[in-house]
matplotlib code that plots the C-alpha trace (Angstrom):
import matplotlib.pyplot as plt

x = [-13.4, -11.2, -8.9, -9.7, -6.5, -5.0, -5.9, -3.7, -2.3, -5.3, -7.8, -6.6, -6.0, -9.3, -11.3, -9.4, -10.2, -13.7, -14.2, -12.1, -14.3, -15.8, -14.8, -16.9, -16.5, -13.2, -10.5, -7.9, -4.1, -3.4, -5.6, -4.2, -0.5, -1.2, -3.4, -0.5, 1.8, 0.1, -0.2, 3.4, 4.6, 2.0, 3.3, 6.7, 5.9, 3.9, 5.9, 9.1, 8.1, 8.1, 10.6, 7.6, 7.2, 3.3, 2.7, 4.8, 2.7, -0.8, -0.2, 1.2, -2.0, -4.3, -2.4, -2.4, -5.7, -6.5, -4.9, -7.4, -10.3, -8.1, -6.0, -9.4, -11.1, -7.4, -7.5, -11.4, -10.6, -7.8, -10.5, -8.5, -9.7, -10.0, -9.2, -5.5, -5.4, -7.4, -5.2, -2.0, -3.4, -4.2, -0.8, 0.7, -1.8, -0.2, 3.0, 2.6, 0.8, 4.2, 6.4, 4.1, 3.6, 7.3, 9.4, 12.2, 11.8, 11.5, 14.4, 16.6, 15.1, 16.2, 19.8, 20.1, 18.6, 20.5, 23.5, 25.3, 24.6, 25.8, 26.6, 25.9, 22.5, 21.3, 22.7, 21.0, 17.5, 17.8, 18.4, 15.3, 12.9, 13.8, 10.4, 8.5, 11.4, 10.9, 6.8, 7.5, 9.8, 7.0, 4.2, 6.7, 7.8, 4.1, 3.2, 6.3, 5.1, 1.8, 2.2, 4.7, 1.7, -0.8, 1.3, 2.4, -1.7, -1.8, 0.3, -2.0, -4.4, -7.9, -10.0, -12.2, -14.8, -17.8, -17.5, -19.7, -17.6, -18.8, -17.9, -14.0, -12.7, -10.7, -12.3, -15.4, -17.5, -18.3]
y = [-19.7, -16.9, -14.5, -11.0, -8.6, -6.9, -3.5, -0.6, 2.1, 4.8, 2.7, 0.5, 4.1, 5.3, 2.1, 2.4, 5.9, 5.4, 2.9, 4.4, 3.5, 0.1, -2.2, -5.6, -6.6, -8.1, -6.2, -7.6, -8.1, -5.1, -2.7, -3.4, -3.0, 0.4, 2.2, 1.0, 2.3, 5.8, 5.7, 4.9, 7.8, 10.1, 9.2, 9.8, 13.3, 14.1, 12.7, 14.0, 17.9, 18.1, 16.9, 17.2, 13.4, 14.1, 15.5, 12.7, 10.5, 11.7, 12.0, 8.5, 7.1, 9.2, 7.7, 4.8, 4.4, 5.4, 1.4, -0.2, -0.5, -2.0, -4.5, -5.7, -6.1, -7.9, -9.7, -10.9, -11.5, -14.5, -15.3, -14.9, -12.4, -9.0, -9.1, -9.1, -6.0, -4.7, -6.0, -4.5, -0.9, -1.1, -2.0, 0.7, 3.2, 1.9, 2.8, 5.9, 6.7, 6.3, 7.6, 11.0, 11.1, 9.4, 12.5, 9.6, 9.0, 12.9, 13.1, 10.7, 11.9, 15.9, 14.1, 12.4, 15.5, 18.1, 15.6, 16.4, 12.5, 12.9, 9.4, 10.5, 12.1, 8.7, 6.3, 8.1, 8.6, 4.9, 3.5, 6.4, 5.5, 1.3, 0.1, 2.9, 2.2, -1.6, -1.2, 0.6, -1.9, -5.1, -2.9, -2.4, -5.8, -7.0, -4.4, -5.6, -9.4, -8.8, -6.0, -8.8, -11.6, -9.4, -8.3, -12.1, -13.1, -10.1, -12.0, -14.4, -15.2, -14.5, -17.0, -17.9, -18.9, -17.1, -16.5, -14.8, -11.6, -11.6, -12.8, -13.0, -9.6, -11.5, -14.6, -15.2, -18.1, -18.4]
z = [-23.2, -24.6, -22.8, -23.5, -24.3, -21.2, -20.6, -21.4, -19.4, -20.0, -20.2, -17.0, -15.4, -16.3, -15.3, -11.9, -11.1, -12.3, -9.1, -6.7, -3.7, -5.5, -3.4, -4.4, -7.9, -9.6, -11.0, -13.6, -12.9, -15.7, -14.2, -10.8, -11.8, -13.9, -11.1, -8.5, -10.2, -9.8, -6.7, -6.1, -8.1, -6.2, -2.8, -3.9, -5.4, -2.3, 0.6, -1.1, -0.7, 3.2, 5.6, 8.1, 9.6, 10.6, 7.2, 5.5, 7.1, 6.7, 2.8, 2.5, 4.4, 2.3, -1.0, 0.5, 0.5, -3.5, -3.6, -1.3, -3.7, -6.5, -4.0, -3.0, -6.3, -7.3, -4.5, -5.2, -9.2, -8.1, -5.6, -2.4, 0.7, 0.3, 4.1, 3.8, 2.2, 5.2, 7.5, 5.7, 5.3, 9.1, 9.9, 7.3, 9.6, 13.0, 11.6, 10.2, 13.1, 15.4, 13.2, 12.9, 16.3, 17.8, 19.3, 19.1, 15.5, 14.7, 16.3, 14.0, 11.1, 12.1, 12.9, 9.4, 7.6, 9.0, 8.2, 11.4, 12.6, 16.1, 17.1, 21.0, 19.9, 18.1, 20.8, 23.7, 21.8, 21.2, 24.4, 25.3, 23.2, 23.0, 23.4, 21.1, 18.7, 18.7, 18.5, 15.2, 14.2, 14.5, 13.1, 9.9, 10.1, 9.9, 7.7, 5.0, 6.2, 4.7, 1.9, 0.2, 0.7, -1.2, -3.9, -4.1, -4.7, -7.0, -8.9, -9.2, -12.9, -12.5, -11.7, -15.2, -13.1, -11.9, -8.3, -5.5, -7.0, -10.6, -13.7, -15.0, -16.0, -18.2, -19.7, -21.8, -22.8, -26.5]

ax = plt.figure().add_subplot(projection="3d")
ax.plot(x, y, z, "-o")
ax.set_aspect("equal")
plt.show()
């Protein structure tokens, strides 16, 4: 058994795009990193043009979700679940989905944009909004709970073994 070289950037960015919505199958730690880190610098470019919460929002899911396929593959090639990459993009969703639609959390983000941060303002759209404020908080707790558990499996070698995903990416038999 032999490890083949990792991939490089083009090719690994090529290979990703090429299986955008391929979501069975195994995907090697070097193709994962490289496409992720496209998509990262895509939702910063995109979000970072509007000031728009409900637009910010829309655009990160939809980036978001150029990462799905790749996570899961990841997730597949160190033979772990695909599910809790499921589970984190719902929970990313939820949360965008309250701050997009959150009149409190528009709010605070017209006070710290405008940079007049009226300490009256953000005190009474706190103790206003408490319980939506708190939801937000647990969804984005969760979300960070389980982002930081997939990117830890990510981490993860690829199994060498055949497994009900496919062959290794990375190791062949001779």
């Amino acid at each position: 058994m032999r490890a083949l070289p990792q991939l490089g950037f083009a090719e690994a960015v090529k290979l990703a795009s090429s299986r955008i919505l391929d979501f069975k199958g195994r995907s090697r730690r070097s193709e994962f990193w490289w496409w992720m880190l496209i998509v990262m610098i895509a939702n910063w470019v995109f979000t970072s043009f509007t000031s728009d919460l409900m637009v910010s929002s829309i655009i990160a899911t939809i980036v978001m979700f150029f990462g799905l396929a790749v996570t899961a593959r990841r997730l597949q090639d160190a033979d772990k679940s695909a599910w809790w990459v499921y589970i984190s993009y719902a929970l990313g969703i939820a949360s965008n989905i309250i701050v997009a639609t959150s009149p409190a959390m528009n709010k605070l983000v017209e006070e710290a944009l405008s940079g007049s941060m009226n300490e009256k303002v953000i005190e009474k759209t706190l103790a206003n909004s408490a319980g939506e404020i708190g939801l937000y908080a647990c969804l984005s707790l969760l979300f960070a709970i389980f982002a930081l558990i997939v990117v830890i499996m990510c981490l993860k070698d690829s199994d060498p073994q055949t497994t009900e995903h496919g062959d290794s990416p990375k190791y062949v038999y001779e």
